[in-house]
N, C-alpha and C positions, 0 to 999 in steps of 0.2 A: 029235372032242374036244368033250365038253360043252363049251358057254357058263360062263363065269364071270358072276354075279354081282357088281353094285359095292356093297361095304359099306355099310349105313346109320348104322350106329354114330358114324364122325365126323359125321355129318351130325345123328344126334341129340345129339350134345355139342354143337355149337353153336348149335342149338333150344336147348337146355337153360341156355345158360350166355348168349346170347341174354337170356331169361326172366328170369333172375338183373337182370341190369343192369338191363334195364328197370325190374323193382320195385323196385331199388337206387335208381333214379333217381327212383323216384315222391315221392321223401322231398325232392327240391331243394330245393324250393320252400321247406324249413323250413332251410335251411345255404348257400346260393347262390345272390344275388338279380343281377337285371341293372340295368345303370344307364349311364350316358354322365356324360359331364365338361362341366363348366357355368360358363363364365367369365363373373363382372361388370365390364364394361369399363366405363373412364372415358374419358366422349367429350369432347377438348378441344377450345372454340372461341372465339372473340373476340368481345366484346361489340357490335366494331362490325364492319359490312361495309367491304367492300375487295377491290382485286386480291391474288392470291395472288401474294407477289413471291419467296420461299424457302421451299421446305423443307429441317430442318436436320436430319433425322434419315431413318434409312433402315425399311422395312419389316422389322421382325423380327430389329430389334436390339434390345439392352437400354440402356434410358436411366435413370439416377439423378434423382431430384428435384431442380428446378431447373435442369435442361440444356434449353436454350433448344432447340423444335422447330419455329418457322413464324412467317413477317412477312409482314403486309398493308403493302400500300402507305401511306406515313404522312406525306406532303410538305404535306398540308394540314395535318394536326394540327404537323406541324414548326414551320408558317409560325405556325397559333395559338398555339405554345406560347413564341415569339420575338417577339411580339406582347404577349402579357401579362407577358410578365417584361419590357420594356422599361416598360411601362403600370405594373407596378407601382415601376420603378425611380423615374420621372415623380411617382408618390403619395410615395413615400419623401421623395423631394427638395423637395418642397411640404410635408409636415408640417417636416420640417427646416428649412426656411425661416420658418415661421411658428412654430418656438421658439425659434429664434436673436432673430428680430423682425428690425429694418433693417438695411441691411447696413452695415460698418465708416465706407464712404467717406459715408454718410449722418448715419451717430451722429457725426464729425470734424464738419461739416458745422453738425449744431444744437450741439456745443460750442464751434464758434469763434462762431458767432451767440450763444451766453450770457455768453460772453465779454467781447464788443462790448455787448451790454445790462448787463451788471454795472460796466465801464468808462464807461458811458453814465452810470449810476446812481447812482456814485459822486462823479461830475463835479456831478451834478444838486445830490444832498446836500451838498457842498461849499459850490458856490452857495446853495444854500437857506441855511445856515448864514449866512453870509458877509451872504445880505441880513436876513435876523433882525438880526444885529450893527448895519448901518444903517440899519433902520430903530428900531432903538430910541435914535439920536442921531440920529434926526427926519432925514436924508440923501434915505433915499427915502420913496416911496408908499406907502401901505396895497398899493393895486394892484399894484406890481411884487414884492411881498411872494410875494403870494397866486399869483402866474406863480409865481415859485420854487419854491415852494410846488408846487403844479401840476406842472410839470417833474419834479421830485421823485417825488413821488409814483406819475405816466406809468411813469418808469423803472423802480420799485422791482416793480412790477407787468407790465415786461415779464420783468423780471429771475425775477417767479417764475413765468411762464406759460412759457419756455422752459426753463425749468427741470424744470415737470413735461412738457412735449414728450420732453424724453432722458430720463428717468425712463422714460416708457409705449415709447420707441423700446428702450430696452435692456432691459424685459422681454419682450417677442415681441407676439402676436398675441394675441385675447382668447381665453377660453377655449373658448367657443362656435367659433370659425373655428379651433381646435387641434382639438375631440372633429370637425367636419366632415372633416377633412384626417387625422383616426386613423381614421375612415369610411373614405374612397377607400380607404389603404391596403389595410385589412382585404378591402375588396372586390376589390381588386388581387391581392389573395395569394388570395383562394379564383378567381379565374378562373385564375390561373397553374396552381392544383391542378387544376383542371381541364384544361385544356387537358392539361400534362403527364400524367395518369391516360387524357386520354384517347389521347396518342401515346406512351404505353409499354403499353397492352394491343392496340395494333395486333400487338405480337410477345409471345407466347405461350409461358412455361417447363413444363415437366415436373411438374403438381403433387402427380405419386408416382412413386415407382421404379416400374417395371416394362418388359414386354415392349411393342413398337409391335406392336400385332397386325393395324391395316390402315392404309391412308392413305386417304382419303376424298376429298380432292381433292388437286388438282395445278395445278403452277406454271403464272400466268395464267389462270386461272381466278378466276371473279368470286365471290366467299362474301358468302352475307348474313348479317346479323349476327345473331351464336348460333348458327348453323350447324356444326357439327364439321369439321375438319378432317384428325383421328385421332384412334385411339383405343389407349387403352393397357389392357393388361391383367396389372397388381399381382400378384405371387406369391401373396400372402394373398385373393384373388377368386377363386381357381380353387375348386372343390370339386365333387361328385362327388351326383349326382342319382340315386336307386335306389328300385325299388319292393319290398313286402313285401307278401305276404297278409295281411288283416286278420284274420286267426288267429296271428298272431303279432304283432303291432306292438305288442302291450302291453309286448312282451318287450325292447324295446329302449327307453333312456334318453337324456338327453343326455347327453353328455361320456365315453359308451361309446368304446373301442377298437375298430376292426374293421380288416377287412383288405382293401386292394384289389389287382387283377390284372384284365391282361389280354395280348392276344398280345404275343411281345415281350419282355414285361417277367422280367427276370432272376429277382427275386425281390419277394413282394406289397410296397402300400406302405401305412402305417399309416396309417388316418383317423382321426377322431374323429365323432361323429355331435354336427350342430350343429344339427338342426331336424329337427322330426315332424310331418307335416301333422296336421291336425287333421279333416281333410275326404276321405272317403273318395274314389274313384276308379278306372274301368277304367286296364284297360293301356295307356299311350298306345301306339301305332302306331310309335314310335321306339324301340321295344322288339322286335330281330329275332332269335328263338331260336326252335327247332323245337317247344321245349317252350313258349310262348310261347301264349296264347288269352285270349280276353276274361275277363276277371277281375277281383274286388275287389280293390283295393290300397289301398298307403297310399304317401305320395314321403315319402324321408325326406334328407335332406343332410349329407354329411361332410366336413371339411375334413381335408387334409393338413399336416403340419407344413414350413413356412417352406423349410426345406434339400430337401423334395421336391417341392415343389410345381411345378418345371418338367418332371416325368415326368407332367403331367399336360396335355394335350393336348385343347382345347374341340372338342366332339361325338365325341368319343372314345368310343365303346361299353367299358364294363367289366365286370366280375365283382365283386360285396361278397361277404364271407364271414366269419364268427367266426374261423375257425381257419386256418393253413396248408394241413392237409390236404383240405379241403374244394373247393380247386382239385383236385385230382388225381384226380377222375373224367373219363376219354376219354372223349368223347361220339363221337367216331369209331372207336370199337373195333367195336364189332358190323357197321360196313359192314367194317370192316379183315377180319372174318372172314367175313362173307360174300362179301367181294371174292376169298378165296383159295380 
């Protein structure tokens, strides 16, 4: 029985059709760019150092702005901040005192003494009178005149020096020892703010929504001051890094639509392109495609819209593309046929 021969025919269709794709694919590089996903984190940390006494938030959950995430140890600043609000209670209560002036049982005090010198005064004047009257029927002295006289006089002149005493008592203090005493205060109040600024950024809120993407330290742990603690990463910070041959980059704008994909993903998701370098550049090295060799490029960056931006995943390798169907070339079809 002759040998049969094994057909070459399928074998040259798949050569053939092989050849096809390949040239099909030569064209990528103008419809199908690669790129990765590129988070700007906001790293939060406390102006001052301290033990790490809580964390209030977990890894890789979503926090809203304002939701308290991390307290440093803060019993000194507690102590300074109970410190100065007493120090300025002390400033308050000293101007207050010095525009009141003396106090009640003081001012009673120099008005029963004005009292006793107007009663005094009065007596004096009487007498005086009285010896006028005898001495002008020749009775008395020249001499006991001029006492009365004298007496007189004494009196009328305590009667007004006590008088302006309660005067200066029931206005206050002079003006000079009020603007010293509205001093302390003023310096009372900025150390208070102090002190309090400085024992409420020991604990540290959320200054945007987004995802806790790491924790950086942990509870008991010493942080020096500015040091990060975690870091968050904002739905609106994600966006999407891809490069282009510089035979095309003119061809794209800002505020273009394009389309992203990668494994996984049900259907592309829409970007916008938000930056064009302006500076040439090989491929970086974080660029792993078969099709993939040192080459000129350009980085260009796209942001996703708000309601997608969690489909997007930092150092995520992806696909840009103009169109939908520009994903739809198998790059694994030709081993698929030559594997069969």
């Amino acid at each position: 029985m002759q040998e049969r021969k094994p057909a070459k025919l399928p074998l040259l269709m798949i050569t053939f059709l092989a050849l096809i794709l390949i040239s099909g694919c030569s064209g990528e590089d103008d419809r199908l760019w690669q790129g990765y996903i590129e988070g700007d984190f906001v790293y939060v940390a406390a102006p001052l150092g301290g033990r790490l006494d809580a964390i209030k938030v977990q890894k890789g959950r979503h926090v809203e702005a304002g939701a308290p995430l991390f307290t440093l140890e803060r019993e000194f600043e507690k102590a300074g901040m109970q410190e100065a609000s007493e120090n300025l209670d002390k400033a308050l209560s000293t101007l207050a005192d010095k525009r009141k002036g003396r106090r009640p049982s003081e001012i009673a005090s120099i008005r029963a003494r004005l009292k006793k010198a107007t009663a005094a005064r009065d007596l004096a004047r009487t007498e005086y009178r009285r010896r006028v009257d005898l001495y002008d029927t020749r009775t008395i002295s020249e001499e006991e005149l001029d006492k009365a006289r004298t007496d007189y006089e004494q009196a009328s002149h305590q009667v007004r020096q006590i008088s302006s005493e309660l005067k200066t008592a029931t206005l206050g203090s002079r003006s000079d020892e009020i603007k010293a005493a509205e001093s302390e205060v003023k310096a009372a109040r900025a150390k208070l703010a102090q002190a309090r600024w400085n024992y409420d950024h020991k604990s540290q809120s959320a200054p945007r929504s987004g995802l806790v993407f790491d924790i950086i330290r942990y509870r008991g742990e010493w942080v020096p001051a500015g040091r990060p603690v975690l870091s968050i990463l904002p739905p609106e910070n994600r966006k999407v890094r891809f490069y282009v041959p510089e035979t095309i980059v003119g061809s794209f704008s800002l505020g273009e639509k394009l389309l992203l994909n990668y494994d996984g993903l049900q259907e592309p998701v829409e970007v916008t392109v938000s930056y064009v370098s302006p500076q040439a550049e090989y491929t970086p090295p974080v660029i792993y495609s078969s099709q993939s060799r040192a080459k000129l490029v350009f980085m260009l960056e796209a942001v996703p819209a708000r309601n997608k931006a969690h489909l997007l995943k930092p150092g995520q390798p992806v696909d840009v593309a103009r169109e939908a169907s520009d994903f739809s070339v198998d790059k694994g079809f030709i081993a698929k046929l030559f594997s069969g």
